[in-house]
N, C-alpha and C positions, 0 to 999 in steps of 0.2 A: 540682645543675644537670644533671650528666649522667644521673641517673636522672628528671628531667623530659620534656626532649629525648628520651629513651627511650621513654615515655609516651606522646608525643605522636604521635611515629614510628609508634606501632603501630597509637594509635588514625588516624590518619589512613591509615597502611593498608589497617584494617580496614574504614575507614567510604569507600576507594575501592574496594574488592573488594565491597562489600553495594550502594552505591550509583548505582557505574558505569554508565552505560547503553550498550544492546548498538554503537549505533554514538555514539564519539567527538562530545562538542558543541563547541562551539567555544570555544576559549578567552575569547573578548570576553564571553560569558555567564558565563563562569563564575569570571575574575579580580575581578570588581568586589566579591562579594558575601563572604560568609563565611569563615573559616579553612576549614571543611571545603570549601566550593566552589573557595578556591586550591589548597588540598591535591587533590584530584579533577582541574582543569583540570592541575597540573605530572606528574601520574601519567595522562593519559587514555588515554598508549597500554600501558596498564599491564593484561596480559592474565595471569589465573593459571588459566585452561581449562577454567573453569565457570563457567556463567552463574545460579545461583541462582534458578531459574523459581519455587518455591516464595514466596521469602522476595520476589521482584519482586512474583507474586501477592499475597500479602498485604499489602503497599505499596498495588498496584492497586486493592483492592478496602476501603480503609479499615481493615481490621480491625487485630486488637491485634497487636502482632510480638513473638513473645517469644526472648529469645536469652540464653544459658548460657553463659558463659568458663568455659572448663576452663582450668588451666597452676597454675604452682606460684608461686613468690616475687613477680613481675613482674605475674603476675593479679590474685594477693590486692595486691599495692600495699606489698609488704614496707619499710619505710623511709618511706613517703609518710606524712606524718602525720596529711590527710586523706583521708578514704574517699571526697569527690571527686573525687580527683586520679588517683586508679588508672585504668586504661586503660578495664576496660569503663564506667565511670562515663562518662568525657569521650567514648569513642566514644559513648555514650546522648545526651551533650546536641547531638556534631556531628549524628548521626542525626535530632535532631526538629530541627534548627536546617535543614536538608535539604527535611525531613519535617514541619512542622509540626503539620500536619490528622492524621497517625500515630500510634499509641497506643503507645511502645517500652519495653519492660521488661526490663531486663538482670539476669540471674541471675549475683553473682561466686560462682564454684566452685571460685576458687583455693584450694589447699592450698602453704602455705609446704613445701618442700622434697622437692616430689615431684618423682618422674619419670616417665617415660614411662609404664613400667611399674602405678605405682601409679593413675598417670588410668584408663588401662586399666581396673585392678581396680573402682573403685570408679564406671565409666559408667552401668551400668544404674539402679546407687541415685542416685547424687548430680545425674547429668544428666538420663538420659531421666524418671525420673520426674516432671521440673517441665512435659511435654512442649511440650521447645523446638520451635519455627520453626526454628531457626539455634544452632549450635553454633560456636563460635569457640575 
């Protein structure tokens, strides 16, 4: 249970840090509709001091968005016993649930029991090679 609630946390994070728009909407828009549009309206003054012009671009103009999870146990879904339930999966379905008309392809590049260090090591092969949009 508490590694669900964890899950959800992040992915509802993540998907109000990629989705945000630059000025606040109103909450009356945005309570009525989906999990990820309540999560967005309770976080809207939720600033972390960059605006994602690229990955907004590609939203804007139709095209495919392609994004990479790096991290270690909580990435991969360690425990989760479905590969739905891992964080970038569900951020994937809040993103087109958002995003419909959007083509979103989430790459998991979690490694169980890495660290900082280790993402580090292994970026150029494991991430940029898939050339992401968006690195999470």
């Amino acid at each position: 249970m508490l590694l669900d609630r964890a899950v959800t946390t992040a992915a509802c994070l993540v998907v109000a840090y990629v989705c945000m728009p630059a000025a606040p909407a109103s909450a009356q828009t945005l309570s009525s509709g989906s999990a990820a549009e309540t999560c967005l309206a309770a976080n809207r003054d939720l600033s972390l001091g960059a605006s994602l012009p690229h990955t907004a671009a590609r939203f804007r103009e139709g095209g495919p968005l392609k994004i990479v999870a790096i991290g270690s146990s909580s990435t991969t879904g360690l425990w989760v016993l479905n590969s739905a339930a891992t964080f970038p999966e569900v951020m994937r379905r809040e993103l087109e649930k958002l995003r419909p008309s959007s083509r979103i392809e989430i790459v998991n590049s979690g490694r169980i029991g890495e660290t900082i260090k280790d993402n580090l090591a292994r970026f150029k092969r494991d991430i940029l090679a898939h050339r992401p949009d968006l690195v999470i």
